[in-house]
N, C-alpha and C positions, 0 to 999 in steps of 0.2 A: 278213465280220463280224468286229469286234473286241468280245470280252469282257473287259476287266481285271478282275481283283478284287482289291483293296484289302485288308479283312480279314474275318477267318473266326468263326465261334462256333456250337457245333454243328455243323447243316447247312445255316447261314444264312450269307448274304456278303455285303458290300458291295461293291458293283462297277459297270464302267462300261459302258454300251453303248452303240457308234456303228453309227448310220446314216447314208443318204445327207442326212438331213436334220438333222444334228448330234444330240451325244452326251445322254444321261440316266443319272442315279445308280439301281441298285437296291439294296436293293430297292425297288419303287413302284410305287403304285397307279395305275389308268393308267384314269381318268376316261372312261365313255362319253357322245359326243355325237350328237347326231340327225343325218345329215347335212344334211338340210338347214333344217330349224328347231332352233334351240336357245334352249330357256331360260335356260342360263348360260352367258355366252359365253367360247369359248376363251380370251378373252386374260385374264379374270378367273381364268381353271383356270392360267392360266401366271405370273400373279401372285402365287399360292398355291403355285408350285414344283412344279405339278404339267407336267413337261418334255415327258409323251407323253401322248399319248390315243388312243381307241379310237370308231371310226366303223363303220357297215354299209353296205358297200359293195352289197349285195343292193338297200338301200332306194333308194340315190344313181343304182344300176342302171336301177330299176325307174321313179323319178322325175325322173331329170334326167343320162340318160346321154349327150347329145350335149353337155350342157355340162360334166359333169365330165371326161370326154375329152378335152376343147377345152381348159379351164385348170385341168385335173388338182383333187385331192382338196384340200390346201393351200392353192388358192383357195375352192375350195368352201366349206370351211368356217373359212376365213380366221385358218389355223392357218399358225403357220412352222417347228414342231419336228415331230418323228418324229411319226410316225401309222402307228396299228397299224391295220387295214381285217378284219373280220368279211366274208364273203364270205356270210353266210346260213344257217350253222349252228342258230342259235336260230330261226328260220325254220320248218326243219327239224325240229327237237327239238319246237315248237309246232305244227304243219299235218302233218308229215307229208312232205312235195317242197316243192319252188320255182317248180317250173318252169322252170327253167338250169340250162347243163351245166354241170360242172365247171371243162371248156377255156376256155364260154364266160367265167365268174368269174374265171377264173385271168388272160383275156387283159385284161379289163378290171382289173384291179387293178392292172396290170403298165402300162397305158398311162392310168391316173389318176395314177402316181406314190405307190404305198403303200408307207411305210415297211418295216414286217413286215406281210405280207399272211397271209392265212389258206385254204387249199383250203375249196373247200365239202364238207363231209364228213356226214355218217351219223350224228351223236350216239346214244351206248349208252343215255344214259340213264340212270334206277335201277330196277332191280327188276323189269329182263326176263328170261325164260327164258335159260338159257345158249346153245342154239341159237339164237334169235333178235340173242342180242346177239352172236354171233360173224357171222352175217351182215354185222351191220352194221357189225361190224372191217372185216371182207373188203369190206363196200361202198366203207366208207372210204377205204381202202388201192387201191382200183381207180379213187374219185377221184382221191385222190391221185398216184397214178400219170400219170392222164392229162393232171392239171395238169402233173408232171415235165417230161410233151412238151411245152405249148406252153410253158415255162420254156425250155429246149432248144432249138424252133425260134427263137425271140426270139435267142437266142444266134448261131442259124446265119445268120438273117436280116441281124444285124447286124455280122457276121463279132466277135462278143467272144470276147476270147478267157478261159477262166474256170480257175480252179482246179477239178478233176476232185473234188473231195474236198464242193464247197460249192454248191446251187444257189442263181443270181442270174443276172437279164438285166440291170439298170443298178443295180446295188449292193444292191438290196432283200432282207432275211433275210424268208427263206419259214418260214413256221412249220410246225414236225410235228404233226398234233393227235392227237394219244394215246385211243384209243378202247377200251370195258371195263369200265368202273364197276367193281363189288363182285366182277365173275372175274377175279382177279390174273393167273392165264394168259393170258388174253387182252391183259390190261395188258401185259405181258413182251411179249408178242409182236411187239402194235402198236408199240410204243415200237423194239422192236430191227429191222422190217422199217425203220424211218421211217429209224432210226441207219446202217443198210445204204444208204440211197436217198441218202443227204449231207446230212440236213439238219444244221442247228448250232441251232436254235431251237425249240423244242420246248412244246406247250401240254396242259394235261391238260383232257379233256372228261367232260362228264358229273356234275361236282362238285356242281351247283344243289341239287339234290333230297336229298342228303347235307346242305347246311349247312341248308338250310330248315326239315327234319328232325332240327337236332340229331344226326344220325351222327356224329357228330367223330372218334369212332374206326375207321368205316368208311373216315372219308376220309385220317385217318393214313395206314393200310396201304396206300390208295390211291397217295397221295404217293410214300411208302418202295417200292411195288414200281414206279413209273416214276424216281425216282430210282435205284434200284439197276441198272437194263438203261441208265440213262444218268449217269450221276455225275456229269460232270464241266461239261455244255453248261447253259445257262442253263434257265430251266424256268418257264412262264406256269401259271396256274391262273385258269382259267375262272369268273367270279361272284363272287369273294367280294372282298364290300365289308361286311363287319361286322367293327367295332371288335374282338369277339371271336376273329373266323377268325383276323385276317390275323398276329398274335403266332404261333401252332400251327404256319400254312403256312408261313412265312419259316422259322422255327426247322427244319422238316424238309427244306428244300433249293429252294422257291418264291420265283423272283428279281423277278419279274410278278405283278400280277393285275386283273385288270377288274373294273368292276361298274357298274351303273346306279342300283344302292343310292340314292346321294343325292339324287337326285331322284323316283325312286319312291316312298322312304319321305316324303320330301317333299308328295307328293299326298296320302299316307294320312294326314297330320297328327305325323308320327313322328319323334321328337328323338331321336336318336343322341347316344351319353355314349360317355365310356369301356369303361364296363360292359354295355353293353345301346340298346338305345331307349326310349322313352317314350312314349305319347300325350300332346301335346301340351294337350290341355284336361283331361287328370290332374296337371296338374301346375302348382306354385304358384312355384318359382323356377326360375331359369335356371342349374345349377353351371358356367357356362361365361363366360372374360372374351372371347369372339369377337367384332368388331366389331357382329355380328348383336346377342348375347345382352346386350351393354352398351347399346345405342342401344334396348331393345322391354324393354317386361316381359311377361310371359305374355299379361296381359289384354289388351296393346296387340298382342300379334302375331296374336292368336286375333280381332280385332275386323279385323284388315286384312282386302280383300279379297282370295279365293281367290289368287289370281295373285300377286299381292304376299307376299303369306303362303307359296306356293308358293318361293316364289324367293328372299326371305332363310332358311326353314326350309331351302332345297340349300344354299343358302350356309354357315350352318351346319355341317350334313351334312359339306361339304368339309372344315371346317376339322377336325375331331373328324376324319375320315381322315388327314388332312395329319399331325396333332399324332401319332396313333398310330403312323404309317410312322416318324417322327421318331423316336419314345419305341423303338422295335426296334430304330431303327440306332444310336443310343447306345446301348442296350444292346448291343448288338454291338460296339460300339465297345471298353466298357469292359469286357466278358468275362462279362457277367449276364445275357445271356441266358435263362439255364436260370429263374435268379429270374424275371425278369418274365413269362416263358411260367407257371410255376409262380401267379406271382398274379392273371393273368390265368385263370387256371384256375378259379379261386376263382370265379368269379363266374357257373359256373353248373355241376351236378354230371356232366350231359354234356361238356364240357369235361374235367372230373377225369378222367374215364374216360377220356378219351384219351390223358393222362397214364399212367396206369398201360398203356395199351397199347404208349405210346413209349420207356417206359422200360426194355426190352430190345432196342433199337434197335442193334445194334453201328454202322450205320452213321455214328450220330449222333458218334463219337468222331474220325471220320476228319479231320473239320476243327475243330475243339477245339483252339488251342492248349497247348500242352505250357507253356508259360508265360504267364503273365497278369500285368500290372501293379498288381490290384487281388484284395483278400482275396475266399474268395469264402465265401459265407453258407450255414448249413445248418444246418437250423429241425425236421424231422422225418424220418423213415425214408424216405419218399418219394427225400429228397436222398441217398441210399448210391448210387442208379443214375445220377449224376449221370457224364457222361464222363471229366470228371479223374481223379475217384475209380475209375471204372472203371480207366482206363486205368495209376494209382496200380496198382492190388492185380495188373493182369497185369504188369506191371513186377517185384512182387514174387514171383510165381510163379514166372514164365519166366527172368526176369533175377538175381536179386537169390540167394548164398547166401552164410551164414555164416561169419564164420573161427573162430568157438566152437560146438564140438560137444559140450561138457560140459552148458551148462545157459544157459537163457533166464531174463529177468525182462520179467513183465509186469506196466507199472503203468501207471496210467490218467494219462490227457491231459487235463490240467488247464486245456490253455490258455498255459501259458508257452512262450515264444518268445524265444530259441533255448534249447530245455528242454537242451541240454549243456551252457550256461554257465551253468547256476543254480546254487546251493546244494543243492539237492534232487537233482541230480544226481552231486553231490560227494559227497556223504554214501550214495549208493546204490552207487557202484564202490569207495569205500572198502572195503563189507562184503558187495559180490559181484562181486569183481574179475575175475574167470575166466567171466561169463558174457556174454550178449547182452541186452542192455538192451533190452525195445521198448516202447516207449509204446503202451495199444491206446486206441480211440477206435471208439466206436459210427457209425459213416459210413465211415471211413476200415478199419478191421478192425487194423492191426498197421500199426506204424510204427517200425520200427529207427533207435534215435538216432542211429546213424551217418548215417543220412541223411535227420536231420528236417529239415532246414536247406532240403532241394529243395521245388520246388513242385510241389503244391498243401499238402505235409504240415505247410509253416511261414507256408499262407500261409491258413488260416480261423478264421473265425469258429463255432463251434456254439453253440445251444441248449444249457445243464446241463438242461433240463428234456425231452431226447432221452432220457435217462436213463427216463422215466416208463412209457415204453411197454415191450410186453412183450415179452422176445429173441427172438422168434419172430417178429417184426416186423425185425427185420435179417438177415435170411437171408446177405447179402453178407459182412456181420460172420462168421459161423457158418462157409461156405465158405473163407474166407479163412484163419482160424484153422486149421481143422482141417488143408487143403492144405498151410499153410507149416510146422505140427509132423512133419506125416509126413515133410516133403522135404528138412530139416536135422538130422534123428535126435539129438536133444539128450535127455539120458539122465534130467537135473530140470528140474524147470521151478515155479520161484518167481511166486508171484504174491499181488501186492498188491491184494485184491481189493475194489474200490467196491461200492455197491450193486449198480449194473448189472451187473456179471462174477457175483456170487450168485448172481445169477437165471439165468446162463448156463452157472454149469458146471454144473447137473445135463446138459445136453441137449449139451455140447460131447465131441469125441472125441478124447480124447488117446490119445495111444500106448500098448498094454500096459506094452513096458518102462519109461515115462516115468515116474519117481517125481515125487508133486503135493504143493507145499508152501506153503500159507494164510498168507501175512504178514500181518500189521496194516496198517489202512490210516490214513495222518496225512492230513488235506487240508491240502492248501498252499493260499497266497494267491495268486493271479494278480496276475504285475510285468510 
């Protein structure tokens, strides 16, 4: 398997993945089809840029396994790009068994020709007893294993010779499916027995019943503890095909994801937006210029027959996926991620909470550029946990100390750029020549002028109206502060204080010895 990745933001990537049956960009949503009937046909999904999709191989098994073994999966469903093959998991997760073995699934996927195949595995599910869902780790994992073998004999059989590090019989990435739901231990576990066994392809299960139910922040943690026992290998998630998920999972470390969404919501009468879905007979206009929503108005798509109706509302569907995948990887692109997961947030309060559960995420800084091409935006307290900023204030912790041990000035950040070439900075070292100048700022906490000029500290935008809320709402701000007085022992410390600093020095801890001296505050004009 080759993975490139292109570029980074957060714990989101853009990157490339080749298989035997040529490469696709992630991240992306990777379209389910029937295998053998379909409503919307493959080459319409490959017109739309949708490069992979996602087949069941249980069904193709169960209904037409002498011909799919005769002229493989690729015929079958008369697709020419990668094909990901479900071996009967959701099967499973819904009945209960299959009735096939593992080996059996594993051998047949392997001689249909699936791009990334999948073990039939044990789905945890949501909201089972801990015993029970670790059984069904261990079941998993004992399929899984026994798929290894006939992956292995296919190997011996054909004298290939393979990298010890990767399982493949004729170039196909096997997928690890990650089993555990809501017990993070078990998530750790499954994930690093799979990482031990060589996979490179990795899928998390058990997700459905979290988005369906609004858990968002369940399935954060979820993400965050299989991405942390696996960092670095690509990473599928199981179901989620709303407009809403797919901003959240990209952003946390999700390069895949499936869903049957666009056609299912399809039969239910169900318009997909940006924001949400719709019932289509609540509704009086179309906000969308999709070849569907330009050519029908409401009344005329509700009057088609079912079938019809069916099949421009997928259509639809698709494009509002397509548009959204698009709208994450520019923002990825141009370093706003954190923005558009942020706005996307908005638009439902579960959602928000997950937010606030990702935003001590340390892992989220590890792929955050250290520089960006573009300012970046910060609208309320929310934004202090923001990783730049994070990664800003351990810089000034760990890294950063003074060559003035006399005395600080702090005066507030106004917004000029580059605040050492102003006037206003002219006129501050004229009359505190001997100290350290720092600009502080409600997001950022403390910005030494010596090095405003680096990024992120010369490269945003704020809200003045950040200002409003109350100091106890930037916790970040307060830490930061009090950390960088204690750790440069500056004997005064002047401060030019705005409204917002008022409000904070009762609750701020300066140094006993530190004599504190209230200057006047002039607001300057933003050049």
């Amino acid at each position: 398997m080759l993975f490139e990745v292109k570029c980074t933001d957060l714990s989101a990537r853009i990157g490339k993945l080749t298989t035997p049956h040529g490469s696709f960009e992630t991240p992306s949503f990777i379209p389910v089809i029937h295998p053998i009937k379909q409503q919307i046909s493959p080459n319409f999904l490959k017109s739309l840029g949708f490069n992979c999709i996602i087949t069941n191989a249980y069904i193709a098994f169960k209904q037409s396994e002498y011909k799919a073994r005769r002229h493989g999966i690729h015929n079958i469903v008369n697709f020419d790009g990668p094909i990901m093959t479900d071996s009967g998991g959701y099967q499973v997760l819904e009945y209960g068994s299959v009735g096939v073995s593992p080996s059996t699934m594993a051998q047949f996927e392997i001689d249909i020709g699936s791009d990334i195949p999948i073990p039939l595995d044990k789905p945890t599910g949501y909201g089972l007893p801990y015993s029970v869902a670790k059984s069904y780790v261990d079941e998993t994992i004992s399929n899984i294993k026994e798929t290894v073998e006939i992956i292995e004999n296919n190997n011996n059989n054909n004298n290939n010779s393979t990298d010890s590090n990767s399982l493949s019989s004729k170039g196909e990435i096997w997928t690890g499916t990650i089993q555990g739901a809501e017990h993070f231990d078990l998530v750790t576990y499954s994930a690093s027995v799979l990482d031990k066994m060589g996979f490179q392809f990795f899928a998390i299960g058990s997700p459905v019943e979290l988005m369906e139910s609004y858990n968002f922040s369940i399935l954060a943690e979820l993400i965050k503890t299989a991405k942390l026992a696996i960092p670095n290998k690509p990473i599928h998630l199981f179901g989620a095909g709303h407009p809403l998920t797919i901003p959240l999972a990209v952003a946390l470390g999700c390069d895949t994801f499936d869903s049957a969404s666009y056609i299912l919501y399809a039969k239910d009468n169900r318009y997909m937006h940006s924001h949400g879905t719709l019932k289509l007979d609540a509704m009086s206009y179309f906000p969308c210029c999709c070849p569907v929503c330009s050519y029908y108005t409401v009344k005329e798509l509700l009057n088609e027959d079912r079938e019809t109706r069916i099949t421009n509302l997928a259509k639809h569907n698709l494009f509002v996926l397509k548009q959204e995948v698009s709208f994450v990887k520019q923002s990825i692109f141009d370093g706003r991620l954190w923005e558009y997961v942020l706005q996307k947030a908005r638009s439902h309060p579960k959602l928000m909470d997950a937010i606030y559960t990702i935003k001590n995420f340390e892992y989220l800084q590890n792929n955050t550029p250290i520089f960006k091409q573009k300012a970046i935006y910060l609208f309320e307290p929310i934004d202090q946990h923001r990783p730049e900023l994070k990664n800003f204030r351990n810089m000034l912790i760990n890294n950063y100390r003074s060559l003035y041990n006399d005395a600080i000035l702090l005066y507030p950040d106004q917004g000029i750029r580059p605040f050492y070439l102003s006037s206003v900075f002219k006129n501050i070292i004229d009359k505190y020549s001997l100290s350290l100048v720092c600009l502080y700022n409600p997001f950022f906490g403390l910005i030494p002028v010596e090095i405003s000029d680096i990024y992120p500290a010369s490269h945003n935008v704020f809200s003045k109206h950040s200002t409003d809320f109350e100091p106890e709402d930037y916790g970040e701000f307060i830490k930061l502060f009090n950390s960088f007085l204690k750790s440069n022992h500056f004997k005064t410390a002047y401060i030019v204080a705005d409204p917002f600093m008022k409000k904070l020095l009762p609750i701020l801890d300066f140094p006993e010895h530190m004599e504190l001296k209230i200057e006047d505050f002039i607001e300057t004009t933003t050049t």
